[in-house]
N, C-alpha and C positions, 0 to 999 in steps of 0.2 A: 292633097291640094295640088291642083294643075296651074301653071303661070304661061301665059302665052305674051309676048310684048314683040309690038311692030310699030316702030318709030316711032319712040317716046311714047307711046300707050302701054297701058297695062290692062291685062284681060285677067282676072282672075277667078275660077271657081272651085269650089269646092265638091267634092265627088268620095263616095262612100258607098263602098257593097257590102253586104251582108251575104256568107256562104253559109248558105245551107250544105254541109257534108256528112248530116245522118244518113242519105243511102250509102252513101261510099264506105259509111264505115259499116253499116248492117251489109254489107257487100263483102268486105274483110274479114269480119268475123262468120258469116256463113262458109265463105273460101277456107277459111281458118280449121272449121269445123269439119267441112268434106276432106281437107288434104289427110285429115287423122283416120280414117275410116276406109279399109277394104275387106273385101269381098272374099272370102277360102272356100272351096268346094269340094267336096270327096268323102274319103274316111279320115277326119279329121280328130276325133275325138277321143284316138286311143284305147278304145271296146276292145275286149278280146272274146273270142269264144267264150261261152259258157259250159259246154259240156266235158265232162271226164276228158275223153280222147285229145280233145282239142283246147285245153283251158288257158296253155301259155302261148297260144298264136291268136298274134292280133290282126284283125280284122284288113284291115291294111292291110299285109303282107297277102292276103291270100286273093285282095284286089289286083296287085303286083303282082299276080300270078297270073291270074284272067286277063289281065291289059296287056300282057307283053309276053306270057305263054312260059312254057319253064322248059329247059331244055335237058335231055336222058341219056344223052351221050350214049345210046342202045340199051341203059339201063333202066329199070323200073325206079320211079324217082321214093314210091312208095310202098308198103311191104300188101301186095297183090295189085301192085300199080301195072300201068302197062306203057312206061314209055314217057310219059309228058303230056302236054297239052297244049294245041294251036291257043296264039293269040285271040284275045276277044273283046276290044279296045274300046269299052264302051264307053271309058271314062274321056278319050281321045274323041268318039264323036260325041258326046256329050259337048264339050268344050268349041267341037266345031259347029255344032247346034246354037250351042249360045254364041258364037261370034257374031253369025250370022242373023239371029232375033233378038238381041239384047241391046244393039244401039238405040232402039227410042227409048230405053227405061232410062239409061246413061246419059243420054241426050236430057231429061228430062231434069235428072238430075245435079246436073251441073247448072242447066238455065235458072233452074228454084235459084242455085247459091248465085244465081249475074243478079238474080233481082233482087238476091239481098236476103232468100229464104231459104234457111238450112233445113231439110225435110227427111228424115232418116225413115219412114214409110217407102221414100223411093228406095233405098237401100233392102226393105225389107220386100217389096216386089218383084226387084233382082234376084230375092233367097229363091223366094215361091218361084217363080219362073226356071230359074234353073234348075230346083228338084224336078219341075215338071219336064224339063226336056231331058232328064237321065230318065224318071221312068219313062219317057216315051220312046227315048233309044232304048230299053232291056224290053220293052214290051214290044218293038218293032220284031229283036230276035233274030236281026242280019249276023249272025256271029256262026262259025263253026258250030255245026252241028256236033254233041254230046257225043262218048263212045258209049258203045252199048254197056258197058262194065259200069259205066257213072248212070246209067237211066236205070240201072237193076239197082242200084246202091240208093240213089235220091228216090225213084216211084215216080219218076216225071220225067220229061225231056227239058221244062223250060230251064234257060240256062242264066245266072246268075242267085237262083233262089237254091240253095243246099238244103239239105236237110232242116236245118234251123230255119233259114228264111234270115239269116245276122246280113249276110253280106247284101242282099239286097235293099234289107230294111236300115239300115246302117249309114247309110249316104246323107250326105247333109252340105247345108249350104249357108255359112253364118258368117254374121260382120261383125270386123273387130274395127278395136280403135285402137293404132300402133299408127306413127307417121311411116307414110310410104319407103320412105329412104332405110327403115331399119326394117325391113322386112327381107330376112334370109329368103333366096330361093330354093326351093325343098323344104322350107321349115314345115314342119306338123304340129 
C-alpha cells in the first residue's frame, strides 16, 4: 500500500504485483546443469595394445610419442630402432581446428541454458565434430614423413594408423559430468 498526502489530503491506493520467476529459475537450473558438464578429447580411456609385443603399452603413451617425438640421444630407442622419431602433433592441431570451428556449437550451447534449456545434444555435436576434425587432421597427413624402416614394418606410409589401426582408431571425444572447478589438468 502506497500513501501520498499534500495538505491535509490523503491519497491512498493499493498496488500489488504478481512475479512470474519460472524463467529465471528454468534459467538457474539449466546454468546449473551446463556448469557440471565438460568436454575431454584424446586417448582417454585407458586401452592398451592388444597384441603379445605390445600388450602392457597404453595406447596413450604411444600418442605421447607421436605428439611431441621421443628423443635417442644417438641411441636406437628400440631393439632395431634407428634413432627416435620427429614430432607429429596431430593432437595439437586437432585442438587448434577446433578452437577455431567450435565456437557456434558453444555459442549455441550456452544461449539454450540463457533461455532457460539445458540441451546435452549440443554437447554431443561438440563429440561428433571434434572426432571429425582429428580425422581430418590424420587424413590431411601434414606430419613428418615415415622412415623407410617403419613403411617396411607397417606395409604403408600413412602415419598414425600402426599395424593394428589402435592408435588411430582409439581417439575419442566424450562428456562427463564433474563440476568444472574440480577438474585436474592432465587428468585421464
Amino acid at each position: 500500500m502506497a500513501r501520498y498526502q499534500k495538505k491535509n489530503q490523503a491519497v491512498s491506493m493499493d498496488f500489488k504485483a504478481d512475479l512470474d520467476i519460472t524463467m529465471l529459475n528454468n534459467i538457474a537450473k539449466a546454468c546449473k546443469q551446463a556448469h557440471t558438464k565438460h568436454i575431454r578429447f584424446g586417448w582417454i580411456n585407458g586401452k592398451k595394445y592388444r597384441d603379445k609385443k605390445n600388450k602392457s603399452l597404453y595406447i596413450a603413451q604411444v600418442a605421447r610419442w607421436n605428439e611431441f617425438g621421443t628423443a635417442s640421444n644417438g641411441l636406437p630407442l628400440f631393439k632395431g630402432g634407428n634413432g627416435g622419431m620427429p614430432p607429429r602433433p596431430s593432437l595439437t592441431y586437432t585442438r587448434l581446428a577446433v578452437e577455431q570451428s567450435l565456437t557456434p556449437y558453444i555459442k549455441e550451447y550456452f544461449l539454450s541454458a540463457l533461455n532457460g534449456q539445458y540441451d546435452s545434444s549440443k554437447l554431443s555435436a561438440m563429440n561428433t565434430h571434434i572426432k571429425k576434425s582429428f580425422s581430418d587432421v590424420i587424413m590431411n597427413q601434414g606430419f613428418a614423413n615415415l622412415k623407410p624402416t617403419t613403411i617396411k614394418l607397417k606395409g604403408h606410409d600413412f602415419i598414425l594408423d600402426g599395424i593394428s589401426g589402435m592408435l588411430l582408431h582409439s581417439f575419442e571425444s566424450k562428456t562427463f559430468s564433474t563440476n568444472h572447478n574440480k577438474i585436474r589438468d592432465g587428468a585421464t
